[in-house]
C-alpha positions in Angstrom: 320.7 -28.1 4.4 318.0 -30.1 6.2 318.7 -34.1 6.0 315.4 -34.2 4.1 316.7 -32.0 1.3 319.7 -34.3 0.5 320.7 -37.4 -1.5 322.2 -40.1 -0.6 324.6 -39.5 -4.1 325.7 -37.2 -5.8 324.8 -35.1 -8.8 326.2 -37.3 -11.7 325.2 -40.3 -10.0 321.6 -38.8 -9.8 321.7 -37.6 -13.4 321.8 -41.5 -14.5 320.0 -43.3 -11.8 317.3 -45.4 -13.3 315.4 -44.8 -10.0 315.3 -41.0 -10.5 314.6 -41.3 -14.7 312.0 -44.1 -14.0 310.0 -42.1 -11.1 307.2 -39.5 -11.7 307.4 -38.0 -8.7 311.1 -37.7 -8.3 311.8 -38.8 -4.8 314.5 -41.1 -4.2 312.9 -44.4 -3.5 312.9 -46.6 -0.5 315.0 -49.3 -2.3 317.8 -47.3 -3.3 321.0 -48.0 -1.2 321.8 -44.1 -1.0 318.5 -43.2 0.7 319.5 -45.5 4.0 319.8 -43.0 7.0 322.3 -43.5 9.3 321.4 -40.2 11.5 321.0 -40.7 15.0 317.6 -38.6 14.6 315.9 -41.1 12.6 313.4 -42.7 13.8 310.1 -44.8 11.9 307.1 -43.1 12.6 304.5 -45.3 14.6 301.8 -42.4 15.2 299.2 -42.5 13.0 298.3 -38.7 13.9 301.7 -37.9 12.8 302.1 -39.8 9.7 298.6 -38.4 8.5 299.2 -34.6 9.2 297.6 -32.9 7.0 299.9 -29.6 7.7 303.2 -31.4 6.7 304.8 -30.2 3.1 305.7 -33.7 2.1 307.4 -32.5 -1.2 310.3 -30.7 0.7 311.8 -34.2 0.7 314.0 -35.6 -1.7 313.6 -38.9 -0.4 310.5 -41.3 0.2 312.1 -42.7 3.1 311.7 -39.4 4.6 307.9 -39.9 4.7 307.5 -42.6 7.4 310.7 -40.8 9.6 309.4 -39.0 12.7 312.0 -36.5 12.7 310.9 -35.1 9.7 307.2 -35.3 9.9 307.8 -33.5 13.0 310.4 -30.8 11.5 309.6 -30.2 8.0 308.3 -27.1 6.8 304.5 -26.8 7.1 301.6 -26.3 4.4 
């Protein structure tokens, strides 16, 4: 699985998160403490070009953190 595609928790934990039942869009937000990446590939976006592209399937990720880290704006799967 692509970092991206995982929680930070687990199933039953995710079945009864208030973040999760309380979000329309389902992402994992930014203030939950099982989003925080500790991969060595993670890296906060600066490029304006790459956070705008157009081309990148932003719902492949489970996690809104996800949207401002330049590995995967750069590796996620396309539109």
């Amino acid at each position: 699985m692509k970092c991206w595609e995982v929680r930070g928790c687990d199933e039953e934990m995710w079945s009864r998160c208030p973040h999760f039942t309380s979000s329309t869009d389902g992402l994992c937000p930014n203030e939950c403490r099982y989003t925080i990446c500790d991969r060595t590939t993670r890296f906060v976006a600066t490029d304006f070009n790459l956070l705008l592209d157009p081309t990148v399937d932003r719902a492949a990720t489970v996690k809104e953190a996800c949207l401002h880290c330049s590995f995967f704006l750069k590796k996620a799967p396309r539109i």
